[in-house]
SERO-4910 file (N, C-alpha, C, O; in steps of 0.05 Angstrom, whole numbers):
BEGIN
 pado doro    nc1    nc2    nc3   cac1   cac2   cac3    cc1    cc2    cc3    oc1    oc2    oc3
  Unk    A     17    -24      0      0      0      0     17     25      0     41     27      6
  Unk    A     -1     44     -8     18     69    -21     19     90     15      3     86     34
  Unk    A     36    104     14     26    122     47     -2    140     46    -12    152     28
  Unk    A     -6    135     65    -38    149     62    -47    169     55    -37    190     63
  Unk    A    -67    170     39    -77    186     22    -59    196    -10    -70    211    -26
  Unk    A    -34    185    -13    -14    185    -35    -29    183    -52    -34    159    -55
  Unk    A    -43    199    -70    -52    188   -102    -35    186   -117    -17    202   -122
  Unk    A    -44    154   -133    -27    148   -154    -31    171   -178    -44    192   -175
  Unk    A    -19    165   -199    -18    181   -219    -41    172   -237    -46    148   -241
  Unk    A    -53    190   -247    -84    182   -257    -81    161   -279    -98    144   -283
  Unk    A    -51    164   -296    -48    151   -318    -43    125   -311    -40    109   -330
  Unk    A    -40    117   -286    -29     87   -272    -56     82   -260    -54     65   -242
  Unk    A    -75     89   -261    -99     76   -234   -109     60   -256   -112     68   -279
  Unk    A   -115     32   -247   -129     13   -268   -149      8   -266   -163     12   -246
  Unk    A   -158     -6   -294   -183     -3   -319   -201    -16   -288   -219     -5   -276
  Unk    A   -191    -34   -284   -219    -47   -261   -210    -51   -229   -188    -63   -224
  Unk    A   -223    -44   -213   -218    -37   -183   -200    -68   -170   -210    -89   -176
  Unk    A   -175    -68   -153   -163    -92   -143   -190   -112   -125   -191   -136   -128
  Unk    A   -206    -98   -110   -225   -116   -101   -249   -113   -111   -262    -93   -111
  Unk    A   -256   -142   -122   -281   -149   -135   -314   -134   -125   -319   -122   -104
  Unk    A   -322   -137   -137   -349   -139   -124   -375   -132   -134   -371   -117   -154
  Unk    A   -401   -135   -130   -424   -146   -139   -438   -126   -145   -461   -131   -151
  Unk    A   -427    -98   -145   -452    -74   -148   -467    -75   -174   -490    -66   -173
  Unk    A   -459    -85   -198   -469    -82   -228   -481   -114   -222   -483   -123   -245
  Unk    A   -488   -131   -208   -501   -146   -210   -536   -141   -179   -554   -156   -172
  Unk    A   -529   -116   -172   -557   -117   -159   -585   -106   -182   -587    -98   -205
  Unk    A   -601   -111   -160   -624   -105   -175   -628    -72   -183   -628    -56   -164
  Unk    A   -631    -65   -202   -640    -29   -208   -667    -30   -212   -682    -46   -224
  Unk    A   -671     -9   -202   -702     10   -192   -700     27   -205   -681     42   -201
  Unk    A   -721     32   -226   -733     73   -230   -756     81   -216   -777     78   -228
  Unk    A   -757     92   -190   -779     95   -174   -786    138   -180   -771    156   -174
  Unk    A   -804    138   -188   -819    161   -187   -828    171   -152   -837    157   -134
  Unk    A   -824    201   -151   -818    202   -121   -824    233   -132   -811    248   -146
  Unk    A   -846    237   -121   -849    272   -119   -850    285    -94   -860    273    -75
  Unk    A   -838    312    -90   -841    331    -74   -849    360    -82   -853    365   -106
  Unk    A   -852    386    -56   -870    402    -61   -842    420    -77   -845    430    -99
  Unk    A   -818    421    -63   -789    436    -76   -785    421    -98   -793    432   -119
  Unk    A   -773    394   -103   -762    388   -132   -778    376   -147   -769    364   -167
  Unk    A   -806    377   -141   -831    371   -165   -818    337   -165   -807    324   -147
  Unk    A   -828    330   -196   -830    301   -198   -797    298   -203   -781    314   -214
  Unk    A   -793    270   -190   -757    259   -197   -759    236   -198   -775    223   -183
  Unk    A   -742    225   -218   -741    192   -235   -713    185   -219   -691    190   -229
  Unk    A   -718    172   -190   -692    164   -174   -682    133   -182   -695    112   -177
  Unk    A   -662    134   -192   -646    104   -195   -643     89   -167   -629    101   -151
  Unk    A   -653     67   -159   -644     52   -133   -632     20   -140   -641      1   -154
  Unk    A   -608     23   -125   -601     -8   -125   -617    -15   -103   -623      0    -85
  Unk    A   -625    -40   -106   -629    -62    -81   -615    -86    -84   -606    -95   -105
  Unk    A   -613    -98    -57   -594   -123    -48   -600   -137    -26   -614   -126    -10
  Unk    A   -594   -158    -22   -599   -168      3   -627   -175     11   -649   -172      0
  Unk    A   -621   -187     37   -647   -198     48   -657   -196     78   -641   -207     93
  Unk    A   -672   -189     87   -684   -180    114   -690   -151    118   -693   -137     98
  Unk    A   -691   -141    137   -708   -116    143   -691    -91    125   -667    -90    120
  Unk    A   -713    -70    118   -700    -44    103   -673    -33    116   -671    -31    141
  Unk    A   -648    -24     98   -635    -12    106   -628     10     92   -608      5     79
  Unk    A   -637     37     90   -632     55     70   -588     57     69   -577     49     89
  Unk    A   -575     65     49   -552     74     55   -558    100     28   -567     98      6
  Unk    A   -550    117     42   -543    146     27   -519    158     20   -505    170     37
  Unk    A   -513    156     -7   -483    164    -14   -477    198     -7   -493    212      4
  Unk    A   -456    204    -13   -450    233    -12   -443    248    -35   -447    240    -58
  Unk    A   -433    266    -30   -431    290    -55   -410    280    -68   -392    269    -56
  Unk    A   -410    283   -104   -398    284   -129   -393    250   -122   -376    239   -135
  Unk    A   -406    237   -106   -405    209   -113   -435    194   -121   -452    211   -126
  Unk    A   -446    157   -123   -469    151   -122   -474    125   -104   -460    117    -86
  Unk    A   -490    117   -110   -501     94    -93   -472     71   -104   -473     50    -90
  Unk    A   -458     71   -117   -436     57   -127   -415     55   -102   -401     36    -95
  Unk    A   -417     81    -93   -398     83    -62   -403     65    -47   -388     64    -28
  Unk    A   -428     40    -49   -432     22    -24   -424     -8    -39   -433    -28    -30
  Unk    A   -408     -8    -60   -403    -24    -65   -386    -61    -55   -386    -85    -62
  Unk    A   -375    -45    -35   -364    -68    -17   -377    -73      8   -369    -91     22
  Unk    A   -397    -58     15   -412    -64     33   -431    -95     34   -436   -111     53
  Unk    A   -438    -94      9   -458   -104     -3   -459   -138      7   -480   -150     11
  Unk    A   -431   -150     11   -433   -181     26   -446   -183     57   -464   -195     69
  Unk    A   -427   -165     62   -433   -163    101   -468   -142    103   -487   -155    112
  Unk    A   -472   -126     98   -504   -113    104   -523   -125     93   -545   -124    105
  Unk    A   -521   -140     65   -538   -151     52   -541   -182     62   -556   -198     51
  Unk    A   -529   -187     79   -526   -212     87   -549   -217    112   -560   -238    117
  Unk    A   -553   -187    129   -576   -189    148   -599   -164    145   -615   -156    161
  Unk    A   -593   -157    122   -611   -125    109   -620   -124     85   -600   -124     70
  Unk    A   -640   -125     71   -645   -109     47   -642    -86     44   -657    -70     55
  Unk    A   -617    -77     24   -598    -49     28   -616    -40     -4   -617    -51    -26
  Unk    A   -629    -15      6   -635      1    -11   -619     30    -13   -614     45      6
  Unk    A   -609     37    -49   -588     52    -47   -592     67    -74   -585     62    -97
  Unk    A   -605     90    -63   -614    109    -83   -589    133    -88   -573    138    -70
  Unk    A   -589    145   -113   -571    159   -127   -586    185   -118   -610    187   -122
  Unk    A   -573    207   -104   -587    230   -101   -596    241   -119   -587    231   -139
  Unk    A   -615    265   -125   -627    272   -155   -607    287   -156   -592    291   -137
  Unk    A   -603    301   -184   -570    308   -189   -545    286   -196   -528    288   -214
  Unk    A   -548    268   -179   -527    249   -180   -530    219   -187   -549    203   -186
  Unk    A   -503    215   -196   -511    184   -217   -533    180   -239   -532    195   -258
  Unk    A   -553    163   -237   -560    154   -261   -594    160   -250   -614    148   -258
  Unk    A   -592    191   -225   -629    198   -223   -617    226   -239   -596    237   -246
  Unk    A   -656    227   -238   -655    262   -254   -633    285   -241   -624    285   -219
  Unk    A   -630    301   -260   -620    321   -250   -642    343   -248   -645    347   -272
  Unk    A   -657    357   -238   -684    377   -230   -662    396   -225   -640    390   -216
  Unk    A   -672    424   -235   -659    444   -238   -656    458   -209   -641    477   -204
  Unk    A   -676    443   -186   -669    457   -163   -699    463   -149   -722    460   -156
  Unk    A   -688    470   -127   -674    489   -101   -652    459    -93   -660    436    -89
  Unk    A   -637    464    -94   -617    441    -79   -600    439    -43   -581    431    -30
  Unk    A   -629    457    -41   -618    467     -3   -631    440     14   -645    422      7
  Unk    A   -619    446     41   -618    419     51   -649    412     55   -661    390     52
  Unk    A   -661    441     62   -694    424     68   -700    418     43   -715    398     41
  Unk    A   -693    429     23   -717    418     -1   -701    383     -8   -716    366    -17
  Unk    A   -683    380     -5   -669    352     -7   -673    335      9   -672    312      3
  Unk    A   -678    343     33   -687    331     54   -717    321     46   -723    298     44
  Unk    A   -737    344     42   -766    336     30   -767    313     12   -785    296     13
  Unk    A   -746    314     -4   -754    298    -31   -746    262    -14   -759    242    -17
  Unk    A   -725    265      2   -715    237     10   -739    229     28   -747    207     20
  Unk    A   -757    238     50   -770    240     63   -793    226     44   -808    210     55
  Unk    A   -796    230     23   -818    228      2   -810    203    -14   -829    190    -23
  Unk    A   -781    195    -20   -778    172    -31   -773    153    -11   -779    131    -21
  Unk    A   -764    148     14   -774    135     42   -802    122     36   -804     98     34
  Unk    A   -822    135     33   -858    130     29   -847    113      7   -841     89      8
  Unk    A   -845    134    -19   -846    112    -43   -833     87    -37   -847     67    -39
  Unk    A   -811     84    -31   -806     55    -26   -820     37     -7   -823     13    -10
  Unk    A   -827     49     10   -847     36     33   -835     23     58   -841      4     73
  Unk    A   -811     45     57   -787     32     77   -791     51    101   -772     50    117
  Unk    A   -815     70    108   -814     82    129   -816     73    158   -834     60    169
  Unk    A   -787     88    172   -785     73    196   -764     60    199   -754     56    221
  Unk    A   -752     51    176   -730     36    179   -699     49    182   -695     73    175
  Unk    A   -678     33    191   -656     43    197   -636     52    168   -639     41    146
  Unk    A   -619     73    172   -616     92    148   -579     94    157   -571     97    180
  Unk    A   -562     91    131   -535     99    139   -527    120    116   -533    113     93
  Unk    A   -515    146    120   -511    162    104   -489    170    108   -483    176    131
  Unk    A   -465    174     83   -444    175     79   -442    203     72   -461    209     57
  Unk    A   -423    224     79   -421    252     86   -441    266     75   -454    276     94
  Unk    A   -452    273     51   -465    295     38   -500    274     54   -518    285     66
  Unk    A   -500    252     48   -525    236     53   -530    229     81   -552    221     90
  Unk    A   -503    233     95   -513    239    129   -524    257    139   -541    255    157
  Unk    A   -514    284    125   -521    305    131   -552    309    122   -568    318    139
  Unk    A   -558    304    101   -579    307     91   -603    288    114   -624    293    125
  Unk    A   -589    271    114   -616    250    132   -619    263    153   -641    266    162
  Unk    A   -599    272    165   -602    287    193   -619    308    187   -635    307    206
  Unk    A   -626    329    170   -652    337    164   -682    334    164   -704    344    168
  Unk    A   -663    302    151   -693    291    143   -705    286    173   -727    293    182
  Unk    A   -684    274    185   -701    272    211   -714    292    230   -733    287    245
  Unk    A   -700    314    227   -706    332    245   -738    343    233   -754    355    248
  Unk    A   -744    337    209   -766    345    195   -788    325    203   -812    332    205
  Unk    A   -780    303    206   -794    279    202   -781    258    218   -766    241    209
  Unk    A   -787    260    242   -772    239    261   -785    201    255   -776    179    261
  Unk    A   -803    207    245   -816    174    237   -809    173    212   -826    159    200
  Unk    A   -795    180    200   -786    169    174   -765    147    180   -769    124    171
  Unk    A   -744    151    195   -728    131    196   -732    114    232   -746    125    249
  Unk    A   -723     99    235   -719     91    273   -689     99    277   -690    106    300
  Unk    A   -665    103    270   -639    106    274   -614    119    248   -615    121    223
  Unk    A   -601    123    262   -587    138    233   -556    137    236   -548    156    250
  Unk    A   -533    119    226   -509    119    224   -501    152    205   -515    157    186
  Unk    A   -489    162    209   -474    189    204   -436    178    195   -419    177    212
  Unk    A   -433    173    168   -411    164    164   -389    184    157   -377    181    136
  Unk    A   -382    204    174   -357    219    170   -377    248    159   -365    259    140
  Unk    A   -392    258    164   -411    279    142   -405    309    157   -399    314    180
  Unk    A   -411    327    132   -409    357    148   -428    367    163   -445    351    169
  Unk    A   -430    390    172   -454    392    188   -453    415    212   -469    423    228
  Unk    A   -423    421    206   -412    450    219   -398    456    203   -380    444    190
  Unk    A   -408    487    201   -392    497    179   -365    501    191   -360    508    214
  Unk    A   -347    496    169   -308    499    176   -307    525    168   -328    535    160
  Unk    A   -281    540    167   -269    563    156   -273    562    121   -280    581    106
  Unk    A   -266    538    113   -262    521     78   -289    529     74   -288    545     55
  Unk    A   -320    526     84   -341    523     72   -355    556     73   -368    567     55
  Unk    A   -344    572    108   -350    607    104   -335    609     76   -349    607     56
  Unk    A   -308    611     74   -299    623     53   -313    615     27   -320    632     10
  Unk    A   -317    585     25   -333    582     -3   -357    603      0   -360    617    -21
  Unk    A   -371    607     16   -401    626     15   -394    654      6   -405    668    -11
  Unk    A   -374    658     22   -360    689     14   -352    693    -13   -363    713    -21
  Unk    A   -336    682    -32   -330    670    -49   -350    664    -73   -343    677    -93
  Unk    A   -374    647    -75   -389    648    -87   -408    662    -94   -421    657   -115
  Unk    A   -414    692    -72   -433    704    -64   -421    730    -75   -435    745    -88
  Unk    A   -393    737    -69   -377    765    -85   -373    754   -114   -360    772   -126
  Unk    A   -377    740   -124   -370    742   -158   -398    729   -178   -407    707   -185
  Unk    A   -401    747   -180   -429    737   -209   -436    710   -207   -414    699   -210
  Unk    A   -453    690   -205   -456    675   -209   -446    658   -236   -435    636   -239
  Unk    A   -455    679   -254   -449    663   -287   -415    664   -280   -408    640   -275
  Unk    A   -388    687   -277   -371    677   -270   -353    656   -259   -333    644   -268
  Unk    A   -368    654   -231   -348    629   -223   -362    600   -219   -350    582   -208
  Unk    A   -392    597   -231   -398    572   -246   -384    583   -272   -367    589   -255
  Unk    A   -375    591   -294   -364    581   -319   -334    572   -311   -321    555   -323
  Unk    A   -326    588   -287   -302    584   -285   -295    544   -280   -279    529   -291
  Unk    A   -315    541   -258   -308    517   -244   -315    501   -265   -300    485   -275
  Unk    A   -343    506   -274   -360    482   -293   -331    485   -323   -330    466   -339
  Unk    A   -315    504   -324   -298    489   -342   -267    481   -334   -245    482   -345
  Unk    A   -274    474   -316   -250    463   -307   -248    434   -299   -228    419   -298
  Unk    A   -282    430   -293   -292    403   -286   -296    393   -316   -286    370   -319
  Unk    A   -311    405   -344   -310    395   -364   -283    388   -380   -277    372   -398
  Unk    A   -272    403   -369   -238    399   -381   -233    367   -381   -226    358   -403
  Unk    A   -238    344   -354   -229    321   -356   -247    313   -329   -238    313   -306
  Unk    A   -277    306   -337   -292    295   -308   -276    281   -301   -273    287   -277
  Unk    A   -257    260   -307   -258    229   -290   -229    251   -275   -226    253   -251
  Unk    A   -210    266   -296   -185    273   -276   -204    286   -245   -199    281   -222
  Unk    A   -223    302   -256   -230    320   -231   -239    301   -208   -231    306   -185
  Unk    A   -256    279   -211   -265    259   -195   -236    249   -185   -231    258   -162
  Unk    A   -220    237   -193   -189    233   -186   -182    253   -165   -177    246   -142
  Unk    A   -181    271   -172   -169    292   -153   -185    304   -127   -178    319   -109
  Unk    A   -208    291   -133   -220    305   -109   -242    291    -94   -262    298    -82
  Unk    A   -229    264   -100   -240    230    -78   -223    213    -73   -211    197    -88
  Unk    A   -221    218    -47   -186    221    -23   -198    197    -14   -222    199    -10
  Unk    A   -185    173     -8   -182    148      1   -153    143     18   -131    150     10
  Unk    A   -161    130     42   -133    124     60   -111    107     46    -86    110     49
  Unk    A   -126     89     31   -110     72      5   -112     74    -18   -128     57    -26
  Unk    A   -102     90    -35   -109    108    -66   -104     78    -82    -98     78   -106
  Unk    A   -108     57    -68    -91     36   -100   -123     22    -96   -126      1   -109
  Unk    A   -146     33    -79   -166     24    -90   -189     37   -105   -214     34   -104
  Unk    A   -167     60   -124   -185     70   -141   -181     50   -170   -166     31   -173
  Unk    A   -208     68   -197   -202     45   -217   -216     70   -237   -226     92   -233
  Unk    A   -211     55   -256   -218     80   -279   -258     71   -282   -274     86   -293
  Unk    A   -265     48   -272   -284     38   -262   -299     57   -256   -318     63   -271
  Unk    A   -291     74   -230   -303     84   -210   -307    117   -222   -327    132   -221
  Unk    A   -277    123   -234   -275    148   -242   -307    155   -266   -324    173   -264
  Unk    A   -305    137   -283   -329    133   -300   -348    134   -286   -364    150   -295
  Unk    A   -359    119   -255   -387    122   -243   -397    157   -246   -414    172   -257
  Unk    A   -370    157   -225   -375    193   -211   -374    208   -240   -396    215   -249
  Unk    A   -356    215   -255   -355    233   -272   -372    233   -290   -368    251   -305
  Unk    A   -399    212   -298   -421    212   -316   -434    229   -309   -447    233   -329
  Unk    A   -444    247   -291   -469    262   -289   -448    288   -283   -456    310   -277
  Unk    A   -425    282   -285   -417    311   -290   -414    318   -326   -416    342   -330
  Unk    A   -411    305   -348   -408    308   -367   -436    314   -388   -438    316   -413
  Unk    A   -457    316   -367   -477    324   -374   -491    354   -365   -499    355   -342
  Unk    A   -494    376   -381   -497    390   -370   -514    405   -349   -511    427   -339
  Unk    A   -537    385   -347   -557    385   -324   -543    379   -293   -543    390   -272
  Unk    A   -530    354   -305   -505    337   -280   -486    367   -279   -485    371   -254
  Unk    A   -479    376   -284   -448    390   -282   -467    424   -268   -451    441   -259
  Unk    A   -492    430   -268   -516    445   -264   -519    438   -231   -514    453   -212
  Unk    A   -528    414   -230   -537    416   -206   -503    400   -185   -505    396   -161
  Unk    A   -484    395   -197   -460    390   -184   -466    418   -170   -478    416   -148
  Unk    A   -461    443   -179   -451    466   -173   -471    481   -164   -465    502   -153
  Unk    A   -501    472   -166   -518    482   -138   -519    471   -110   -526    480    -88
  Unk    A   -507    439   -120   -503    433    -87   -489    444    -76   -493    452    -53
  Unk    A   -448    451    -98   -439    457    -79   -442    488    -61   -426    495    -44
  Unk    A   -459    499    -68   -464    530    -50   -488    525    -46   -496    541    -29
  Unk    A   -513    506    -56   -531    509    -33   -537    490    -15   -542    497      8
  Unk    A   -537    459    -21   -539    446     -2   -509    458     15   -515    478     28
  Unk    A   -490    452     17   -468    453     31   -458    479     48   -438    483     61
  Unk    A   -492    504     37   -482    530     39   -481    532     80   -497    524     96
  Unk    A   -454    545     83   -450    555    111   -467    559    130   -464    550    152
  Unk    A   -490    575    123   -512    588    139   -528    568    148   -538    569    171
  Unk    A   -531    546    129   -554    527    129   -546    511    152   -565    499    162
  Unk    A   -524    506    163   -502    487    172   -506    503    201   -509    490    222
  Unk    A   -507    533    200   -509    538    231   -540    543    237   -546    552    259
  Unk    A   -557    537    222   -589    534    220   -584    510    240   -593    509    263
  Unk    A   -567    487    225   -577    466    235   -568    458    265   -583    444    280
  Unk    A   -539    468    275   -535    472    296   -548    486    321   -547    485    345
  Unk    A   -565    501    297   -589    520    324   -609    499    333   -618    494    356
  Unk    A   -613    485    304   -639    464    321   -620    446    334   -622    453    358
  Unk    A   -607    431    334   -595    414    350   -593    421    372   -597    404    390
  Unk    A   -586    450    380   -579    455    399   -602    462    420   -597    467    443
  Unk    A   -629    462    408   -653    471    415   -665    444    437   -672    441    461
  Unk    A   -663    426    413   -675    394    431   -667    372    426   -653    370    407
  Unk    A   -671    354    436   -650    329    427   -655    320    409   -679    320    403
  Unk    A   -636    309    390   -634    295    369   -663    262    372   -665    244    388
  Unk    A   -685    273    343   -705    256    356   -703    221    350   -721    206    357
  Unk    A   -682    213    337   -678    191    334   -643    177    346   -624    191    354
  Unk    A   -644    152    344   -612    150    358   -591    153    338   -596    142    317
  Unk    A   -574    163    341   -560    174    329   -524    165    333   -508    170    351
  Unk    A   -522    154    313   -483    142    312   -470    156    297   -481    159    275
  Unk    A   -443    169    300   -418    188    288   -402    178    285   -388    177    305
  Unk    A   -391    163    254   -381    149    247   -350    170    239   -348    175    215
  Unk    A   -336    177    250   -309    188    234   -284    180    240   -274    174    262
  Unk    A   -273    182    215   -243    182    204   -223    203    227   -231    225    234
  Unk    A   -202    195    235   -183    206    250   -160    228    231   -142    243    240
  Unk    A   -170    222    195   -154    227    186   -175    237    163   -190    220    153
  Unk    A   -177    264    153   -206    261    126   -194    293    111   -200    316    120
  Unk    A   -175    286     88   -180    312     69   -203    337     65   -204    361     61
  Unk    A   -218    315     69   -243    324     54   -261    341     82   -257    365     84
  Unk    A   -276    330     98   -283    342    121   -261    344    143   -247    324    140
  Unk    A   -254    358    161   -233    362    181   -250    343    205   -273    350    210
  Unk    A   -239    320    217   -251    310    245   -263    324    265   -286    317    273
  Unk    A   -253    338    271   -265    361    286   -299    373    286   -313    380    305
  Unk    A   -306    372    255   -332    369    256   -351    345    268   -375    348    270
  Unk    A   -337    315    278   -346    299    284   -355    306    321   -375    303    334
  Unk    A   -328    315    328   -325    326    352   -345    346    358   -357    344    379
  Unk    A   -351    366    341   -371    396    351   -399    370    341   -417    367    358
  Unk    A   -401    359    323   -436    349    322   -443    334    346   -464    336    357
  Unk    A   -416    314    356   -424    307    384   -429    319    401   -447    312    417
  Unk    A   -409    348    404   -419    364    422   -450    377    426   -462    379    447
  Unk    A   -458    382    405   -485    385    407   -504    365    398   -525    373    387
  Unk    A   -500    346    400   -524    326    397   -508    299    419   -500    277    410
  Unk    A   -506    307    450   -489    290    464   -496    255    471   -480    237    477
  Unk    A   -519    254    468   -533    229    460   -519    203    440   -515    179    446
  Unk    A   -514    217    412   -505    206    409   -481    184    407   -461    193    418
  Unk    A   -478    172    401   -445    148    401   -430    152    379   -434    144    356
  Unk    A   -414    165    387   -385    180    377   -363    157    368   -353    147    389
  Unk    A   -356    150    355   -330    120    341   -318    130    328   -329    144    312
  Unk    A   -295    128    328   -267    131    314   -251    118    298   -235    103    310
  Unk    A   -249    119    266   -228     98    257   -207    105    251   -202    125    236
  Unk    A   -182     81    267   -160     92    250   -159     80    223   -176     67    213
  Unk    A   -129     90    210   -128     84    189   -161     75    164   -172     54    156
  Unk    A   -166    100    160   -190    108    150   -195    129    140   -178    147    144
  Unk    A   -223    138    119   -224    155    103   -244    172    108   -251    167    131
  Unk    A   -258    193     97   -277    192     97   -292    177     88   -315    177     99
  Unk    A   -288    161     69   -302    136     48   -302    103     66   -299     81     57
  Unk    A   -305    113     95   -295     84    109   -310     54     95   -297     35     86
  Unk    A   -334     55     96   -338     39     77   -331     31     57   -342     12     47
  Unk    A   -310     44     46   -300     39     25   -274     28     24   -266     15      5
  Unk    A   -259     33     47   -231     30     52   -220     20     77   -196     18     82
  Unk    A   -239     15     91   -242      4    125   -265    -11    124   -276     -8    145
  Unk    A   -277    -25    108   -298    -35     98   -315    -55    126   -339    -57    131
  Unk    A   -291    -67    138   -302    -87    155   -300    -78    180   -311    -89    200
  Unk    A   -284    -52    179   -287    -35    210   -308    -22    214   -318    -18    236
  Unk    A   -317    -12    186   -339     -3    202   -364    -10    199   -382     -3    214
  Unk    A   -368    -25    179   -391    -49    184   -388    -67    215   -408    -72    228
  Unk    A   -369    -74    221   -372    -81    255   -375    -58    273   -382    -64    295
  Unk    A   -372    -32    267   -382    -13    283   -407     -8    280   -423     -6    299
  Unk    A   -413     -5    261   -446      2    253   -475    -14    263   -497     -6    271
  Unk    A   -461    -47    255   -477    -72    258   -494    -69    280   -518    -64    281
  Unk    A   -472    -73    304   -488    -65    338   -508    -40    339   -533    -39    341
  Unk    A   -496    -27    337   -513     -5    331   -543    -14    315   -563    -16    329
  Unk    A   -543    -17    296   -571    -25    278   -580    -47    287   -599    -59    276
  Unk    A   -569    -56    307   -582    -82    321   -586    -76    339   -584    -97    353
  Unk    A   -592    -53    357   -601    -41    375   -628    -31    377   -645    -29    394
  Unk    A   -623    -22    342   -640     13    346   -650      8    320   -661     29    314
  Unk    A   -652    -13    296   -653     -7    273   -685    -27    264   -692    -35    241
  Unk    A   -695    -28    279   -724    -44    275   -744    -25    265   -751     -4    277
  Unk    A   -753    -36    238   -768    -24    224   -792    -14    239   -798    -27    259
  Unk    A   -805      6    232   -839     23    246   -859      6    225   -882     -3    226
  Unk    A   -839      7    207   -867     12    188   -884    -21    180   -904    -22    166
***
């Protein structure tokens, strides 16, 4: 293994990922799912497995493809349902509002459509955060909620993005970014999906993520998430409610000791204000722990959902 977080050179990462696995053989779903913010959306869902619902929610500029190694160990005591956020992967891209409540609404609303309400839910940074909405909106949508490494306090990195996005024209620094991301989706996906062990990327994967950016609806709503779901303000919205009453479902904080991408520390301030919940630590880990600590934190999670993860519905 390469030292952590070392990315190889894009021109060396190979055609197909070193560890196997079953995601292009689960079942695909086109489930129709309306809300009152993003109107009607045509959501792509894998399903797998067998026994009680288990939502998993990918995160930002990735898709439901991120749960790909999951899929032996959860599917083995879960039917893992694993929808592509709208915007991302292979669901619609809807031109918007892409803020957390209206994303939150729409997940809240495909919960029903599947008929999984009640059941236990694991969401991987952009899809933790989001569920944690969902719940605060809708505490009977899910019974429990794993939080896998996700943002949720704004850092210094995400003020400055607001400041930043907000002083320059919009048409400006979307043409700027949107051509820099069209320049080479799969390099940009490369460069900016940080793994503790970079030799388990694949040009595989680069192809998942970078398809809905090469589309210009996909490469549209890439760049409304990133300033509105992710926007600063919304982030200390959500810290106000947290801080108001307790978190209404049980709640696990899954983070990396070590994460490019979100700083740990945010794991630390969400516990601080939501103290209820069970706080876990991995070493040698990513933000992508499922992806790259695969069996650590599926043994962290497991107990947990076998506590707290019995369906309502």
């Amino acid at each position: 293994m390469r030292a952590p977080f070392q990315q190889l050179p894009f021109d060396e990462v190979p055609e197909r990922p070193r560890r196997a696995h079953g995601y292009f053989q689960t079942e695909a779903r086109e489930i129709d799912v309306r809300s009152d913010a993003l109107g009607p959306v045509r959501v792509h869902v894998r399903v797998h497995g067998r026994g009680p619902p288990l939502l998993l929610l990918h995160g930002f500029m990735t898709s439901s493809y991120s749960w790909r190694y999951v899929l032996p160990s959860l599917g083995a005591s879960h039917t893992l349902f694993m929808p592509d956020l709208p915007g991302a992967g292979r669901s619609d891209k809807p031109r918007g509002p892409y803020t957390p409540r209206a994303m939150a609404e729409h997940l809240v609303a495909l919960i029903d459509a599947l008929g999984i309400r009640g059941s236990a839910a694991i969401g991987n940074s952009l899809g933790g955060y989001l569920l944690m909405h969902a719940a605060l909106s809708d505490p009977g949508a899910m019974s429990c909620l794993v939080n896998l490494h996700s943002p949720g306090v704004a850092t210094a990195r995400m003020r400055a993005l607001r400041v930043a996005t907000r002083a320059v024209p919009a048409p400006w620094w979307q043409g700027a970014v949107g051509a820099l991301v069209r320049r080479d989706p799969e390099r940009w996906v490369h460069r900016n999906v940080h793994y503790f062990d970079e030799t388990l990327k694949s040009r595989e994967e680069h192809r998942e993520y970078a398809a809905p950016l090469r589309d210009p609806r996909g490469l549209a709503a890439f760049l409304r998430m990133l300033v509105e779901t992710l926007d600063a303000r919304e982030m200390d919205e959500l810290g106000r409610s947290l801080a108001r009453a307790p978190f209404p479902i049980p709640l696990q904080l899954v983070y990396a000791r070590r994460d490019p991408m979100v700083p740990p520390v945010v794991g630390r301030r969400l516990h601080a204000l939501v103290p209820s919940a069970e706080l876990v630590w991995l070493d040698q880990a990513s933000h992508f722990a499922h992806v790259d600590a695969t069996e650590r934190f599926v043994s962290t999670a497991t107990p947990f959902l076998a506590r707290h993860g019995a369906s309502r519905s």
